[in-house]
N, C-alpha and C positions, 0 to 999 in steps of 0.2 A: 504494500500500500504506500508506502513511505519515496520506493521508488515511482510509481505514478505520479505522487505528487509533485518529482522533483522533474519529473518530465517536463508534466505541465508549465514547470517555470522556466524552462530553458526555450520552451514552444514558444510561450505565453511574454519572453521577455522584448523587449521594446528594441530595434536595433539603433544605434547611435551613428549618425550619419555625419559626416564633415561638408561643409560647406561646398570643398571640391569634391564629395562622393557627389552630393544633391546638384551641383552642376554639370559633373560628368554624363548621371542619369539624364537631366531633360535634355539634355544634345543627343543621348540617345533616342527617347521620345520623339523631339521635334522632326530627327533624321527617318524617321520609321510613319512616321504621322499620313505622309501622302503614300508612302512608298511601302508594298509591301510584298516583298520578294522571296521566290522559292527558296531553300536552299543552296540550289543551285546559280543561281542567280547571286545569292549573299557570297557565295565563295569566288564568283567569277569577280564581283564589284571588288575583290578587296577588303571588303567590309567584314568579312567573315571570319578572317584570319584565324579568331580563336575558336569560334563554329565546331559544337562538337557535336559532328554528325552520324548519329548512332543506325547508321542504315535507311533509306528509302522503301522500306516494304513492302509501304501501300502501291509502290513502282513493282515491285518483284512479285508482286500475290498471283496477278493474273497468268505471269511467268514459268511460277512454279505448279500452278496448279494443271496448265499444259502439259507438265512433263509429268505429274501425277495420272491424267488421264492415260498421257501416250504409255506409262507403266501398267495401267490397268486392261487398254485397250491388246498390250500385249501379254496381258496373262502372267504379269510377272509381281510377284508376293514380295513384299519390303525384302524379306531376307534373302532372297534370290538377286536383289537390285545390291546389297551389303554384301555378297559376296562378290560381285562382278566389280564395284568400286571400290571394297573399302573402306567404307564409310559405314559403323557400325548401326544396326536399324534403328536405336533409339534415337540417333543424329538425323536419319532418316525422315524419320516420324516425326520428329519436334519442327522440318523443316517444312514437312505436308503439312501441318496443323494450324504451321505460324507461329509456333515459340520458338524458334531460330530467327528473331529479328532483323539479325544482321551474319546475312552467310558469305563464305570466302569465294570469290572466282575458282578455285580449288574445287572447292563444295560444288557447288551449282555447275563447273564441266562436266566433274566425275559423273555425277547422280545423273544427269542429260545423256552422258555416251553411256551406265549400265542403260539406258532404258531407248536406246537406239538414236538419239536426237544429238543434234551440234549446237554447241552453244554458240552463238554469232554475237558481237560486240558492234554494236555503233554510237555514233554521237551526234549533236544535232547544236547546233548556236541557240546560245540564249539570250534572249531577248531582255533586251535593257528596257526595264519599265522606271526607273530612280521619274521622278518630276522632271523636266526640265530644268529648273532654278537650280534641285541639288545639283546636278549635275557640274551649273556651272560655278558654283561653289567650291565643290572640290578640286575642279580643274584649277581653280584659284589658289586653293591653300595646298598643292601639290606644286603649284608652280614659286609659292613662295619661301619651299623649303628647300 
């Protein structure tokens, strides 16, 4: 009990902010206000740098779930798919399900050639939505550094 309570106060405690944290923050704010950018899009601008991007999934679901069909459509059982790659079936199975949020190019080759498919790679531009203004904002303060 005593540790719940002492939870609660570490939850519950008030953060102390510095005049440059609270200015930091609204220039973040402001920069985000018109603008609001993929992932992709954050990492191409530069803006991203520290961007920790834990996987695109909702990008891979429809992916994977292709290569689950083409496994099924060939009659092949997770454990038959685990021996042909490698990849043990509980790795397998977390990756059918979707609790493998974030799989390796490794992973997702293997598991595609056990089940007779090629994994193919492409890329595509991304498209600069930032405002106009920022834009020329930061061309500003890149050129002043």
């Amino acid at each position: 009990m005593n540790n719940d309570k002492n939870k609660r106060n570490i939850v519950g405690r008030k953060v102390q902010w510095t005049a440059e944290d609270r200015a930091r923050h609204q220039a973040i704010r402001e920069m985000f206000r018109h603008w609001h950018p993929s992932p992709e899009e954050l990492m191409a601008s530069g803006e991203g740098a520290n961007f920790d991007l834990h996987g695109e999934y909702h990008e891979l679901r429809p992916f994977v779930q292709e290569i689950k069909r083409a496994r099924e459509e060939a009659g092949l059982t997770l454990a038959e798919v685990s021996r042909r790659c490698g990849i043990d079936q509980p790795a397998l199975s977390r990756l059918e399900t979707g609790h493998n949020k974030n799989p390796t190019l490794d992973t997702l080759w293997r598991y595609a050639a056990a089940v007779g498919r090629r994994l193919i790679l492409n890329t595509e531009a991304i498209r600069d939505t930032r405002p106009q203004r920022e834009k020329a904002k930061r061309v500003r303060a890149i050129q002043e550094k």
